[in-house]
Every structure is written in C-alpha cells, then in structure tokens.
N, C-alpha and C positions, 0 to 999 in steps of 0.2 A: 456422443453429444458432449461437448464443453461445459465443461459446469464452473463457477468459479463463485467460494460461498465465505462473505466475510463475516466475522465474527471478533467481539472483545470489546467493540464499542459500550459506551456507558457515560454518566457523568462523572467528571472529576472537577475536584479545585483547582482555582491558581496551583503551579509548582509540585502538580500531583503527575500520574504518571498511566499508563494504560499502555495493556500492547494488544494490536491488531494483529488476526491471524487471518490468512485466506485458506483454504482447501481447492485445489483442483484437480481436473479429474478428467478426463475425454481424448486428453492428448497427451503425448510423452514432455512432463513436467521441465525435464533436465535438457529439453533443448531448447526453449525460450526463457530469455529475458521474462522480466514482470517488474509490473511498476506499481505504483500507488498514487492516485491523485483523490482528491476532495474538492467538493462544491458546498459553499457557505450558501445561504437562504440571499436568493437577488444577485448573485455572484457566477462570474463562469468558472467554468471545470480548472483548476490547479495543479499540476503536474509536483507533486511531492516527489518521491523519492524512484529510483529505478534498481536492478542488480541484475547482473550479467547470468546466463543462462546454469553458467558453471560458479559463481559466486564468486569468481575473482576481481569482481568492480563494482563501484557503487557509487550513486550520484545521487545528490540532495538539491532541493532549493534551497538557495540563499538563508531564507525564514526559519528553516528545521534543522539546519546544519548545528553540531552541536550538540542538539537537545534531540534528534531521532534516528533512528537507526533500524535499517532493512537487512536483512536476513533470509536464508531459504535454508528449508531441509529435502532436500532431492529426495529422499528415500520415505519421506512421508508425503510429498508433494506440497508441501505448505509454505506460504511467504509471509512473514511477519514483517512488522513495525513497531518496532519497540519505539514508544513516545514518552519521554519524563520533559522537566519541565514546563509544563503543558499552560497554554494561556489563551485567554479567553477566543482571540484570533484563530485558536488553531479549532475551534467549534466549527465543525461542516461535518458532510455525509461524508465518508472515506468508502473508496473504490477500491478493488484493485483490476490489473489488466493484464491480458496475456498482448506481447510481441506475436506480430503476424506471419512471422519466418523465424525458422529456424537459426538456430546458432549467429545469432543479429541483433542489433541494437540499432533500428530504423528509428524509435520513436511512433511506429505504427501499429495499433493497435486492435485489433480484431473480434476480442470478447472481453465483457467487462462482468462483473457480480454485482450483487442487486445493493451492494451498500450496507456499509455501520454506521450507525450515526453517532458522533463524538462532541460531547456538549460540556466546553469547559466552562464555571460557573460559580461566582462563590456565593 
C-alpha cells in the first residue's frame, strides 16, 4: 500500500522559513521522481518543485526558485522542501506526489499524501 505522510507544515512570518518532509512507503522509493505542489484556499493545485528519482535534477516554479529547495534521502525514503524566505503567497496546503513510472519524469502523477498546511502570516 502507498502511503505518502507530509509533515513540518506550521505558521511562519514574512522571511521566515520551514521545511517540509514527506515519508513514503509501499513502493521502491529510489525509482520515482517526487514532486511537491500546493493548493491556496479558492485556488487550483500548483506544481512547486520536482527531483529526479536519483536526485541528479531539480525543477522549481518560477515563484519558489531561489527561496526553496527539494531534496531526497533514498535511504530514508524522505523528500523534503526546504522553504526560507517564505511570504504570505506561498500560504496553501503542501502535497507531495509519487511519478507513476519508474525511472521517468512524465509529470504524472499517481499517489498523493493527505497535505501540510503552511500558513505564512505576520
């Protein structure tokens, strides 16, 4: 069973900082891709950041570049987001997702985690 469990969400100020962790678990971690997208409240889903199954690539949106950074540890099965200078915009639920194929970077997505919520706020 796939499991994918986010965790690290919290409030932060303006220019404050948080990092997102996922945990998964069901499938062999180190052959898919994983990404991270958010959905702000009245907004559709966001496509933030991806990394390649082996960590050798990484792509952000335009928005986050910069100021956030994705990461994986194969050996723990975890994918982070490290988010600093954080603003009020960047407030939504934070997802992450498993790639639906192996060793591929379709942009298709297959299992998602139940969400962080990250509420930036002064």
């Amino acid at each position: 069973q796939v499991q994918l469990v986010e965790s690290g969400g919290g409030l932060a100020q303006p220019g404050g900082s948080l990092r997102l962790s996922c945990a998964a678990s069901g499938f062999t971690f180190s052959s898919y891709t994983m990404s991270w997208a958010r959905q702000a409240p009245g907004k559709g889903l966001e496509w933030v950041s991806g990394i390649r199954w082996d960590g050798s690539d990484t792509y952000y949106t335009d928005s986050v570049k910069g100021r956030f950074t994705i990461s994986r540890d194969n050996a723990k099965n975890t994918v982070y987001l490290q988010m600093s200078s954080l603003k009020p915009e960047d407030t939504a639920l934070y997802y992450c997702a498993k790639e639906s194929r192996t060793n591929s970077w379709l942009n298709e997505y297959d299992y998602w985690g139940q969400g962080t919520q990250v509420t930036v706020s002064s």
